[in-house]
N, C-alpha and C positions, 0 to 999 in steps of 0.2 A: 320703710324699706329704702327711700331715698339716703338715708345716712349709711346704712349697712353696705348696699352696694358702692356707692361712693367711695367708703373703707375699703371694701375689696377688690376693687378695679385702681385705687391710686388717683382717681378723681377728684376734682372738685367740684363738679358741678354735674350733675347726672340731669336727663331731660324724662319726664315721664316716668318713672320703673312701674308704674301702677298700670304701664300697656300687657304685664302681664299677667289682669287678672281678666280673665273670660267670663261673662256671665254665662248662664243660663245651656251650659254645658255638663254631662257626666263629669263630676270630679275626679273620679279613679283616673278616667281618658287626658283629664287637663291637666293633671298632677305629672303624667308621665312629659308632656307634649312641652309646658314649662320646665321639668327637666333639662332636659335638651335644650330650652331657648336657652335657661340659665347659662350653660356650658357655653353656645354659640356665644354668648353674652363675655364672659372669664374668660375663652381661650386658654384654660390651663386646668390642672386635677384641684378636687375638693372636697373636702372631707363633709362626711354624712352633718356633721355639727353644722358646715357653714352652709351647705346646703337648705337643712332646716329654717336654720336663722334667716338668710336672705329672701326663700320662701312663706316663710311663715307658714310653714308647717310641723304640725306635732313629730319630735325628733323618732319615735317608737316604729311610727309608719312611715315615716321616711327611710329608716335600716330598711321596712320588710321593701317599700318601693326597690329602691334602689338595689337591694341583693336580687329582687325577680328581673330587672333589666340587667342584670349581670347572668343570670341564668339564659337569659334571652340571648343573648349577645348583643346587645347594644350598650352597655357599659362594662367597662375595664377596673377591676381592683385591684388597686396596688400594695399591697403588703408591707413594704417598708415604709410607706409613706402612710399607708391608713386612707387614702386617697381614692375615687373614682376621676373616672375619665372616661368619654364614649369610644368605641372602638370604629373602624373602618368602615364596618357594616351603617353606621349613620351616616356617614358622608358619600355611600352611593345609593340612597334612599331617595328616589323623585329623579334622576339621573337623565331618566326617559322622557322625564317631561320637558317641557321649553328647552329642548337640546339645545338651540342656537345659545339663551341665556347661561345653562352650565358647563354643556359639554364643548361648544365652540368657543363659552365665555366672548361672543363681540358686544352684548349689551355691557357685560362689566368693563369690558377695554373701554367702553366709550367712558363708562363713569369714572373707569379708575382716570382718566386722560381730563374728564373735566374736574374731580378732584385735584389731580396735579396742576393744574394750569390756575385754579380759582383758591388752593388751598383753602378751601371750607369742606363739612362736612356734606359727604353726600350721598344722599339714599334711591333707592327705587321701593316706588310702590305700586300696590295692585290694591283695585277692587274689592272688599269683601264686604256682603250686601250693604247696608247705609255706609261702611267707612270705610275709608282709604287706610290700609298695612302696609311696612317698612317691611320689605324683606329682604332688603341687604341695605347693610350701611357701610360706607368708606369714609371713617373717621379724617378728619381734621389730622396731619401730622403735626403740628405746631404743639409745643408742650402743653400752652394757655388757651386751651379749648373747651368745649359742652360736649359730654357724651350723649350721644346719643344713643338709645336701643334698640335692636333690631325685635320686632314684631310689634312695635307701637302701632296702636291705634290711635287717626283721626276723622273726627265727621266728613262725611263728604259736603259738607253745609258750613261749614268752619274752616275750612282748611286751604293753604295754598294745589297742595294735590286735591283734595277733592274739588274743587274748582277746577282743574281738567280734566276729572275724570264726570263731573258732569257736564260741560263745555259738550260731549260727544252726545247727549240723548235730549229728547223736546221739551220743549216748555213746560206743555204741561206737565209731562214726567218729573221733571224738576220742582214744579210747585207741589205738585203729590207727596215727591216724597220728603219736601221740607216741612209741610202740614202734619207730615207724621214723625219726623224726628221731634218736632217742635211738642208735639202732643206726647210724647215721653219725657220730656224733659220739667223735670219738677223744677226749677229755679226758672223763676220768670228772665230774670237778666242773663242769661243765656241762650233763652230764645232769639234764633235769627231772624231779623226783617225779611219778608219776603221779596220786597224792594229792591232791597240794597243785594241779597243775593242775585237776582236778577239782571242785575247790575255788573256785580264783579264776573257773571260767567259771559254778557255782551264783550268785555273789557278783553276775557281769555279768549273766546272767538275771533275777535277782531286784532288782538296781539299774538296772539300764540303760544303765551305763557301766561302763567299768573302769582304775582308778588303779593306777600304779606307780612307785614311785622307787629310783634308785640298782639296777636291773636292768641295763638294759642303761649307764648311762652313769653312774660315778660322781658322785652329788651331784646327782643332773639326774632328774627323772623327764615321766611322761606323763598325763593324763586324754584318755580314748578314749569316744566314743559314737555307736554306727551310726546313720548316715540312715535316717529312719524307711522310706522308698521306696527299690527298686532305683531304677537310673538306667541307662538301654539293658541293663534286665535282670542288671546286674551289683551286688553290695553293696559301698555304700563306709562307709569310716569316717573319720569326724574327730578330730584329734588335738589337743590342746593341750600344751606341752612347756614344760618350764623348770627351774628351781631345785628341788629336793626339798623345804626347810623351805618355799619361796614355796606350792610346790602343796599341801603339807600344811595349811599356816595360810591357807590362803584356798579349801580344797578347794570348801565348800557355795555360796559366789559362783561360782567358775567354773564347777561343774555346773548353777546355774541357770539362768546364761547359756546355756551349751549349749544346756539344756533349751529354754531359752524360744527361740531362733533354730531349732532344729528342729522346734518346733511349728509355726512358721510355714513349714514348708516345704512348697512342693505340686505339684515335679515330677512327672509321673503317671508311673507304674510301665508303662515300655513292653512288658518282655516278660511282663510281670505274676510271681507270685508262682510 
């Protein structure tokens, strides 16, 4: 899947596309739900063929998929082009929720403003039970970039975001739930020390942010710093991503920036603390 997409976005370097496969989920449900990530993902119309292809689903049931979300109204066929495309009715779907984050958009001003300022790629992510999810990304402008995906998943055990989104809850809670990713995880060399997690989430407490390189993505790492307020009661965190030697050699610039853009932020904590 990493070559296909690659091909079809004009990329060279795609990060993850395998964040969109969901385990242990209704297929019918995931099939429609990657849909739509797909599109978020392209930006543009696609024909059932490339559809299939990038999903790696049987082309047969992707016509019937896709003609039932056109009956639905959430996708758009185009005739001359042999093309779908979603229609309006998706992009005011969730509308209601974290208004501050869609409908005021100040959480994206903030990101789009430390995208500008850091030109690296930059995400927010939330919670979803063991792992931390991209749900928005603001790409790199620069031609010679890493794509990223939006709906990737990473552990919260592994990850620069999940290292702040565990920084917020207790020790023990944290050794628990490492004892139990680590007990899923069939590759020994995978499992994380409990140690040394311990460790990096001291690091995020006591700095406010937390850095990682060449963990999850050879040569590539992350600078992570939670918003200072929930947002509809939930904690998000903000990612900065790039080059390992770029975030190393220019670490104390980008975490100023951070700093200084989440200082200024002041969506009020709706379901409070």
């Amino acid at each position: 899947m990493q070559l296909t997409l690659r091909r079809a976005l004009g990329e060279r370097r795609v990060i993850d596309s395998a964040g969109f496969r969901k385990e242990g989920v209704v297929k019918s449900a995931a099939r429609v739900l990657m849909v739509l990530e797909l599109f978020d993902v392209l930006c543009r119309e696609a024909s059932v063929t490339e559809i299939a292809e990038l999903l790696t689903f049987p082309q047969s049931s992707t016509s019937v998929l896709l003609r039932s979300m056109v009956a639905l109204g959430y996708l758009k066929y185009n005739k001359s082009t042999r093309a779908y495309i979603p229609t309006a009715k998706v992009s005011l779907l969730g509308l209601w929720l974290n208004g501050p984050v869609l409908k005021d958009g100040e959480v994206l001003q903030v990101m789009e403003r430390i995208n500008r300022q850091t030109d690296l790629c930059t995400v927010l992510a939330a919670r979803n039970r063991t792992q931390a999810q991209y749900i928005h990304v603001i790409q790199r402008r620069s031609a010679d970039r890493t794509f990223v995906i939006k709906g990737v998943l990473r552990s919260l055990i592994a990850s620069s975001v999940g290292y702040c989104f565990l920084a917020d809850d207790g020790d023990a809670e944290i050794k628990r739930l490492a004892v139990r990713i680590n007990s899923e995880e069939p590759q020994a060399e995978e499992r994380v020390s409990l140690a040394a997690l311990m460790a990096e989430i001291a690091r995020v407490r006591q700095n406010g942010y937390a850095m990682t390189t060449g963990l999850v993505t050879r040569d590539g790492g992350m600078i992570s710093m939670p918003l200072p307020v929930r947002v509809g009661g939930e904690r998000l965190v903000i990612g900065v991503g790039g080059l390992s030697d770029h975030l190393i050699a220019h670490k104390d610039a980008i975490v100023a920036i951070m700093r200084d853009e989440m200082r200024g932020f002041s969506v009020a904590d709706e379901a409070g603390d």
